[in-house]
MDTraj code that builds the backbone (N, CA, C; nanometers):
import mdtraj as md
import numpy as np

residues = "UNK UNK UNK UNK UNK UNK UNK UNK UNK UNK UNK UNK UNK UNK UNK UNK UNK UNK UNK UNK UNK UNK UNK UNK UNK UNK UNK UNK UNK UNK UNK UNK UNK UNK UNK UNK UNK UNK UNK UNK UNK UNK UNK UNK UNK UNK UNK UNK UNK UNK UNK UNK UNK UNK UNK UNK UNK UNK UNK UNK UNK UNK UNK UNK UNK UNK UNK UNK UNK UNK UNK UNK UNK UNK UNK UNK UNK UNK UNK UNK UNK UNK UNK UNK UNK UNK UNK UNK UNK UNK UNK UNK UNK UNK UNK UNK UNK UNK UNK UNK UNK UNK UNK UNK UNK UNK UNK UNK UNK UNK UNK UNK UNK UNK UNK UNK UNK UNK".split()
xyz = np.array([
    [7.0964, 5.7673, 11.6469],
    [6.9759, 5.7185, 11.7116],
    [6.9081, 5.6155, 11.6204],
    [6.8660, 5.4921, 11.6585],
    [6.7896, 5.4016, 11.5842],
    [6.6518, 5.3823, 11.6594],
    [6.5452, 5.3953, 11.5383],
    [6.4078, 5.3998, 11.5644],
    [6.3715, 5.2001, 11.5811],
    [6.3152, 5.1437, 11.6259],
    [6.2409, 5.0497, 11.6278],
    [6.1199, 5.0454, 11.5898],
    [6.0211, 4.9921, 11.5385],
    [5.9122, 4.9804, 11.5054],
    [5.8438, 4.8443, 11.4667],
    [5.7658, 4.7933, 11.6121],
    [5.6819, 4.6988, 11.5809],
    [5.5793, 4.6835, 11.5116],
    [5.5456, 4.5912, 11.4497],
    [5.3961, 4.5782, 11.3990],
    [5.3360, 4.3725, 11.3902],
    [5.2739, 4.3911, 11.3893],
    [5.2261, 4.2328, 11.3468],
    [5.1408, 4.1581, 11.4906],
    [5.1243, 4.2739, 11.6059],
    [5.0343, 4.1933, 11.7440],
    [4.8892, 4.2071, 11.6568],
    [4.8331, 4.1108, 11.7469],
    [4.6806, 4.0896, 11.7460],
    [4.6175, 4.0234, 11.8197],
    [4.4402, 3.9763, 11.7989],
    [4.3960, 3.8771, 11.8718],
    [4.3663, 3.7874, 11.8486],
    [4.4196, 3.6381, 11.8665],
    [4.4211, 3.5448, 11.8045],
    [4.3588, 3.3929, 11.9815],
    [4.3378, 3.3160, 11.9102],
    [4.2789, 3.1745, 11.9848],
    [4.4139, 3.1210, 11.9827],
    [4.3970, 3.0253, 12.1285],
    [4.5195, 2.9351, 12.1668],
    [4.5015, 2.8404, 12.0679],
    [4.6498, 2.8121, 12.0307],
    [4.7048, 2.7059, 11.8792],
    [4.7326, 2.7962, 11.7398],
    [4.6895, 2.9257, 11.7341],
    [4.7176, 3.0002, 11.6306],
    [4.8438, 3.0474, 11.6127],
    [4.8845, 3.1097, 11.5429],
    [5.0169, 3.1515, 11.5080],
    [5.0026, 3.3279, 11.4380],
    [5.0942, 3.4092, 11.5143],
    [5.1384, 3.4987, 11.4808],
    [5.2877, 3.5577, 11.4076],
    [5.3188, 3.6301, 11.3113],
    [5.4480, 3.6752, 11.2849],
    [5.4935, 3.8475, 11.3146],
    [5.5576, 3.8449, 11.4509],
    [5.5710, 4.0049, 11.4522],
    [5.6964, 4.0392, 11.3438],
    [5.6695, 4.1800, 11.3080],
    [5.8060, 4.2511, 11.2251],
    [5.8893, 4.3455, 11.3345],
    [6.0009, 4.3701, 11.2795],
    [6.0539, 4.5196, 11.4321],
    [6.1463, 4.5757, 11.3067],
    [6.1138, 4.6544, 11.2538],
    [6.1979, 4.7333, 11.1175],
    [6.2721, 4.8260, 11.2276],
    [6.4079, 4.8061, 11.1313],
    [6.5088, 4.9287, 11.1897],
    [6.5194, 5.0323, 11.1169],
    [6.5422, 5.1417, 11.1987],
    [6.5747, 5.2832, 11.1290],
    [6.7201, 5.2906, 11.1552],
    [6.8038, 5.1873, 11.0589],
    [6.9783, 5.2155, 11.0808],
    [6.9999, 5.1223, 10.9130],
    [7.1794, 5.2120, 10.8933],
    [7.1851, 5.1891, 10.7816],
    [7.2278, 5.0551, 10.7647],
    [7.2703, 5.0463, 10.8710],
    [7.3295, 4.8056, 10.8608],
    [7.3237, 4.7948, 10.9942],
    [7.2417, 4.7180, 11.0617],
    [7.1865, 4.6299, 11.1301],
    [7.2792, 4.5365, 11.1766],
    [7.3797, 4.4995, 11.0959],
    [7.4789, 4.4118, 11.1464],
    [7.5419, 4.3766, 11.2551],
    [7.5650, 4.5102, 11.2979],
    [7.6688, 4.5349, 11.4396],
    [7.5796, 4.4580, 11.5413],
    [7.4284, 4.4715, 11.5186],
    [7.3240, 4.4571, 11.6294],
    [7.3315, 4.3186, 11.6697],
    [7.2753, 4.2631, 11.8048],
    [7.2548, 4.1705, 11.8265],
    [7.0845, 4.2285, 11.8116],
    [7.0201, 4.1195, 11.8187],
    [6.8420, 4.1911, 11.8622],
    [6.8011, 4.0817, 11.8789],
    [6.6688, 4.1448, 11.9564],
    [6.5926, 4.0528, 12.0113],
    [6.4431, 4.0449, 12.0499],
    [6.3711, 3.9839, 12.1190],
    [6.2220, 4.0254, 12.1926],
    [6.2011, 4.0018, 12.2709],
    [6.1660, 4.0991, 12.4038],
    [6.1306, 4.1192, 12.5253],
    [5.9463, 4.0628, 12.5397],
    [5.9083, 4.0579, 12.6652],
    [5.7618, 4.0700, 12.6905],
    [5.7496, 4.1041, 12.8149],
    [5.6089, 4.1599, 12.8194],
    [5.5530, 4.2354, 12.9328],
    [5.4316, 4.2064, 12.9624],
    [5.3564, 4.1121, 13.0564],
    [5.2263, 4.0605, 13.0944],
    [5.1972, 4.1774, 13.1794],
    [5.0303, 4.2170, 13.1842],
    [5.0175, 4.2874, 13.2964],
    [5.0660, 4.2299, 13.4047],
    [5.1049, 4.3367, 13.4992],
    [5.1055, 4.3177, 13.6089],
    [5.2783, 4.2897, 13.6663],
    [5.3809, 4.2299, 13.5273],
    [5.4807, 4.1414, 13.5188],
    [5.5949, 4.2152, 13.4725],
    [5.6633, 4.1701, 13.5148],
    [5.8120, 4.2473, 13.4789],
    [5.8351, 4.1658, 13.3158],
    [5.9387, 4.2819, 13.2444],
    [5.9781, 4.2936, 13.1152],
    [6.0130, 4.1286, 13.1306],
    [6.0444, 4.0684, 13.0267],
    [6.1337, 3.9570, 13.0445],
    [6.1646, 3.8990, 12.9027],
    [6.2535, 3.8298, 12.8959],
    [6.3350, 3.8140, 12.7778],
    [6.2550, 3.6872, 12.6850],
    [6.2891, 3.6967, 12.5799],
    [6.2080, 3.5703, 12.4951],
    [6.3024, 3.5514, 12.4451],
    [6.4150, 3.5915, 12.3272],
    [6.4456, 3.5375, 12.2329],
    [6.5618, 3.6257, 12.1270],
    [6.6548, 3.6014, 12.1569],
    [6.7981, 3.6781, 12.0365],
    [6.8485, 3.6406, 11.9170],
    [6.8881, 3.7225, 11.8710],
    [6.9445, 3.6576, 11.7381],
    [7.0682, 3.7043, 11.7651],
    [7.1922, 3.7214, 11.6887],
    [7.3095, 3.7685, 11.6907],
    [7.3459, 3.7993, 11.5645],
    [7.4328, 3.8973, 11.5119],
    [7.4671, 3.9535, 11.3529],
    [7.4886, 3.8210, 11.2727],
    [7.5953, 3.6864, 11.3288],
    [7.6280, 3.5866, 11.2790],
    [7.5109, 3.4965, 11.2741],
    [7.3809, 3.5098, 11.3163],
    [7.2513, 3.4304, 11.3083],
    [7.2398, 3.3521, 11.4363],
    [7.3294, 3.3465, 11.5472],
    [7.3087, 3.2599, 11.6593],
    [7.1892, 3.2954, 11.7393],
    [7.0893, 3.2051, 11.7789],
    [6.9645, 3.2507, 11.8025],
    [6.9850, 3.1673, 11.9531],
    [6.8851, 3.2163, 12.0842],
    [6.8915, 3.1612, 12.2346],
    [6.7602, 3.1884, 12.2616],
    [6.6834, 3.1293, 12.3110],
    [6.5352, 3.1491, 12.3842],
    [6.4798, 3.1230, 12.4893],
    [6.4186, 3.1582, 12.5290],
    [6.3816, 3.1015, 12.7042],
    [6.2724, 2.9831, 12.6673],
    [6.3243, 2.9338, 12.7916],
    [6.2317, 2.7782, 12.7996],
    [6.1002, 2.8018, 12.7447],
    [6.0049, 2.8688, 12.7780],
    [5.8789, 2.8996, 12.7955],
    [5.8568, 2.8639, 12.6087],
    [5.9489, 2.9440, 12.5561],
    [5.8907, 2.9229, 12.3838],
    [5.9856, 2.8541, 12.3165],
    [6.0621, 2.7452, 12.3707],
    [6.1839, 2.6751, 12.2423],
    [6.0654, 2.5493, 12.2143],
    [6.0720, 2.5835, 12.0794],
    [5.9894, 2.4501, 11.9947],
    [5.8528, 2.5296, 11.9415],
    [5.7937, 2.6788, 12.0120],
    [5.6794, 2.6988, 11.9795],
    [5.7358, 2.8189, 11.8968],
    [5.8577, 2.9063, 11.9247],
    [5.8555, 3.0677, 11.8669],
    [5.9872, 3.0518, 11.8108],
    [6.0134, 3.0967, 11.6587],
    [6.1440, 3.1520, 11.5942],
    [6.1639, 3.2559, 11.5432],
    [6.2843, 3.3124, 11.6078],
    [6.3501, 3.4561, 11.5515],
    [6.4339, 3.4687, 11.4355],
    [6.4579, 3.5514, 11.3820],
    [6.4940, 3.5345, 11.2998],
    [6.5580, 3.6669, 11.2024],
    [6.6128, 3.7076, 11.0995],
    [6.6439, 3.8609, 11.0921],
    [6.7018, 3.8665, 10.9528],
    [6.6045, 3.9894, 10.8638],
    [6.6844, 4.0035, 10.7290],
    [6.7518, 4.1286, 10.7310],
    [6.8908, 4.1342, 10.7141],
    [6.9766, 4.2065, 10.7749],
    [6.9683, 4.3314, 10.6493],
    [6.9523, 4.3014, 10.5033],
    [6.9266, 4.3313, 10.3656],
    [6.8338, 4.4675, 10.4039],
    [6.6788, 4.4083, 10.4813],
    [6.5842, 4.5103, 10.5279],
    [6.5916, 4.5632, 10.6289],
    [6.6904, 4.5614, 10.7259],
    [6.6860, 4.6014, 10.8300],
    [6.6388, 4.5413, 10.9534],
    [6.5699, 4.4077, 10.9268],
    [6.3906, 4.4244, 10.9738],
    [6.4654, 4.2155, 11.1001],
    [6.3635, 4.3030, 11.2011],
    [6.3914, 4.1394, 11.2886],
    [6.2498, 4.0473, 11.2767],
    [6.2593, 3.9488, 11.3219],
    [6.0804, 3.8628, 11.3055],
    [6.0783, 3.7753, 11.3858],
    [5.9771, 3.7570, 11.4554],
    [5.9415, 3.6301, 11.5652],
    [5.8058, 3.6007, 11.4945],
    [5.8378, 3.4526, 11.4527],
    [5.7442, 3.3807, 11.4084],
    [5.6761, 3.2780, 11.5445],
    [5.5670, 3.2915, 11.5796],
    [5.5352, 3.2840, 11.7390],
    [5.3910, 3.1407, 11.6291],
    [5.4224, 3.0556, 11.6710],
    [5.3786, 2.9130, 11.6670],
    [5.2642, 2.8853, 11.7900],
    [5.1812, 2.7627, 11.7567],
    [5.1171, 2.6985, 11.8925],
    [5.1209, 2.8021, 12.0665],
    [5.0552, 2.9272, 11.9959],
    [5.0384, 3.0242, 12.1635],
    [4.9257, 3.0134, 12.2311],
    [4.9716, 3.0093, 12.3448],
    [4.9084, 2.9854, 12.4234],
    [4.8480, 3.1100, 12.5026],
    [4.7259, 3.1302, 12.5705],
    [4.6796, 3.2126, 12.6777],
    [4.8182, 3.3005, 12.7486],
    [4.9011, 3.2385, 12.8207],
    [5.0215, 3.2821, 12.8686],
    [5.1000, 3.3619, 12.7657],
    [5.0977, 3.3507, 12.6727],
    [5.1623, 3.4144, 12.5708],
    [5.1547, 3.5659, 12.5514],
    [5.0394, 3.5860, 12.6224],
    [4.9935, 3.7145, 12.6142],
    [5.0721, 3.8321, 12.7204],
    [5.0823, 3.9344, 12.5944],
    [5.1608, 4.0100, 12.6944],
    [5.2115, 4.1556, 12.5374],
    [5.2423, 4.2664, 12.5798],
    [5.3417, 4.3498, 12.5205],
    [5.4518, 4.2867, 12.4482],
    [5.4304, 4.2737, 12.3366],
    [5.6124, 4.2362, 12.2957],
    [5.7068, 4.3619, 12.2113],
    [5.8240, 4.3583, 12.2971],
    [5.8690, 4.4707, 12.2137],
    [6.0564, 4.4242, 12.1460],
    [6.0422, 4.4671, 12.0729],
    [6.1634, 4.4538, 12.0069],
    [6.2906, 4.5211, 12.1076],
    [6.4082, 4.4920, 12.0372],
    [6.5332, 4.5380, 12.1194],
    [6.6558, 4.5126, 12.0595],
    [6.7510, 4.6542, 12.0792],
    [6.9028, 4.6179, 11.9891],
    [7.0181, 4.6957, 12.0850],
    [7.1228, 4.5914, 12.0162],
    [7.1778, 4.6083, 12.1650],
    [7.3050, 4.5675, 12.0389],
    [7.4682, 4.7205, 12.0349],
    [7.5037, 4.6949, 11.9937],
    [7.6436, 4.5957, 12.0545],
    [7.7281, 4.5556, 11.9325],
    [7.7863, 4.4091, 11.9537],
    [7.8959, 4.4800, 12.1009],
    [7.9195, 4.6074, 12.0774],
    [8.0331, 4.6521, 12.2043],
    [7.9386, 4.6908, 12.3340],
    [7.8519, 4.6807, 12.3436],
    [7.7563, 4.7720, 12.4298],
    [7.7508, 4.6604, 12.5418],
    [7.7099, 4.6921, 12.6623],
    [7.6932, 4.5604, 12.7527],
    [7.5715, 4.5874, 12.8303],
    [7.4522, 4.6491, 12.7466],
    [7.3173, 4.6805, 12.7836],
    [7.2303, 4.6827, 12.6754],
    [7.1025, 4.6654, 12.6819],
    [7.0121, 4.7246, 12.5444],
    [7.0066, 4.8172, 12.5090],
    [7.0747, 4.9094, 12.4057],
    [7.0585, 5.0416, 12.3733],
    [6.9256, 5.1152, 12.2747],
    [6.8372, 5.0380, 12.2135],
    [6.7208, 5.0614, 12.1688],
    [6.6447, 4.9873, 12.2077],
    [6.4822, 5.0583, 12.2562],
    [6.3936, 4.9314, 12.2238],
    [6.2492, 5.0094, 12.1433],
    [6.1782, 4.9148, 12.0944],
    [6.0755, 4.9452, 12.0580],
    [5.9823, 5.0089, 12.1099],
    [5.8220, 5.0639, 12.0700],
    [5.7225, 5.0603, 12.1227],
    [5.6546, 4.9764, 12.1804],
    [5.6621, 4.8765, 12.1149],
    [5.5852, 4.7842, 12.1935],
    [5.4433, 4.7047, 12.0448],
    [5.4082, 4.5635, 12.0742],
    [5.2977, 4.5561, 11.9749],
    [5.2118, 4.4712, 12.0878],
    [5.0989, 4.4554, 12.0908],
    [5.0160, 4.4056, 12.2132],
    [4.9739, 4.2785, 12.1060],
    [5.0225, 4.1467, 12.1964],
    [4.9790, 3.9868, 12.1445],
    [4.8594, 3.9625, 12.2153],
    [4.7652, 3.9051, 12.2410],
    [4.6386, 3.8503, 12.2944],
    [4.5996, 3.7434, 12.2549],
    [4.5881, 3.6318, 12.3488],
    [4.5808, 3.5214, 12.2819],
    [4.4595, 3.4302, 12.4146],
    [4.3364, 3.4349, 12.3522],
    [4.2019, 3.3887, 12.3986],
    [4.2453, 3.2432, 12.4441],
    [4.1384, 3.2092, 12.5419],
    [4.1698, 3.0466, 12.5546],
    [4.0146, 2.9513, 12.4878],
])
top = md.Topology()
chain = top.add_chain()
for i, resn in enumerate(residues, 1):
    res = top.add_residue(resn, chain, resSeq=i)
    for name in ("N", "CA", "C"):
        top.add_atom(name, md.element.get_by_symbol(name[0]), res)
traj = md.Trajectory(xyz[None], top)
């Protein structure tokens, strides 16, 4: 079983910048692909942003140029460095690992709540 654990949401003004953490509770991280989900009220889960064990990173339109993922495999630990956010930005973000044979997400986080004022 691998634990997830977000930390790093808050409330911040549009143009600020946030860095979430998602520490793993596993002994190598490697196998994992991972990633970060979001959840607006009201809105279905939806995908932001992957990394892959080899570092290949994919993002949805909404954040390429504003948000980078990223992952120290050493700590366990994944990171979305979230740039220029906007109001829309706001939402649940939760971490997610999904191993390299698996053909679903097999962990996800709690969840860290982003808020971002206009």
């Amino acid at each position: 079983q691998v634990q997830l654990v977000e930390s790093g949401g808050g409330l911040v003004q549009a143009g600020d910048s946030l860095r979430l953490s998602c520490a793993a509770s596993v002994r190598d991280s490697n196998p994992y692909t991972m990633a970060w989900f979001r959840q607006a009220p009201g809105q279905d889960r939806e995908f932001v942003a992957a990394i892959s064990s080899r570092g290949g990173t994919t993002y949805t339109n909404d954040v390429k140029g504003r948000f980078t993922i990223s992952r120290d495999n050493a700590k366990n630990t994944l990171y979305l460095q979230m740039d220029n956010l906007k109001p829309e930005d706001t939402a649940v973000y939760y971490c997610a690992a999904q191993y390299f044979t698996s053909t679903q997400i097999d962990y996800w986080g709690q969840g860290t709540q982003v808020t971002v004022s206009s």
